[in-house]
Residue, then its C-alpha position, 0 to 999 in steps of 0.5 A: x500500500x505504502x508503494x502505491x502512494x509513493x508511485x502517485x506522489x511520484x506521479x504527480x510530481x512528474x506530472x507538475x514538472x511537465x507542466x513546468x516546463x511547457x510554462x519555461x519554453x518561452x515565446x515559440x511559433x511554429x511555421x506553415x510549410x507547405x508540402x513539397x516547398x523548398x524554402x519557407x517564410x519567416x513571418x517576422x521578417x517576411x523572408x523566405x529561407x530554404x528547408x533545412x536552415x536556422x537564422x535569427x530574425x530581427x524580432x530575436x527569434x531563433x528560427x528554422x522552417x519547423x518554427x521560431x523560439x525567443x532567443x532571449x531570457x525575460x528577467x524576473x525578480x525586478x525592482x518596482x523603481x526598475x524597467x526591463x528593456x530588450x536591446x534588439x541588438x544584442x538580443x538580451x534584455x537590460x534593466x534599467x532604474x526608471x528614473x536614470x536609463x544609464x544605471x542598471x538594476x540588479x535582478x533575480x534571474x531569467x525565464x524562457x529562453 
């Protein structure tokens, strides 16, 4: 009896953890390919790549013709006096003091990803 209670702890617990991580994924999309194409379109830029490449899109997307994931972690844990700011450029988030752009907050960490 003490066995089967254990095993839907353990049940549960992995059923949680998958939970989670479907939460952890980030921002993702999938792309439409139509059957028998050699390139597909990128919706962010409008581009067309061929099957079987990866490229990053000006929206820091990590994209391949099965889809696109954020290439960048959103930070948690931020001050109320603080903003955080995507730097498009470098593809990664800053946080800044709201009231002095030039001063960087500390944060707790990132999600996504």
């Amino acid at each position: 009896m003490k066995l089967l209670a254990e095993m839907r702890i353990y049940l549960c617990l992995a059923l949680v953890l998958c939970a989670v991580l479907s939460l952890a994924n980030g921002h993702c999309y999938q792309i439409q390919v139509e059957e028998g194409a050699a390139q597909c379109l990128d919706p962010g830029d409008n581009r067309w790549h061929p099957l079987g490449t990866t490229w990053r899109n000006s929206e820091c997307m990590d994209c391949s013709c099965s889809g696109c994931c954020s290439a960048y972690g959103v930070p948690t844990g931020v001050p109320d006096d603080c903003v955080a700011v995507l730097d498009k450029a470098a593809c990664e988030y800053k946080v800044f003091k709201k009231n002095d752009l030039s001063t960087e907050c500390p944060f707790m960490g990132l999600v996504g990803k």
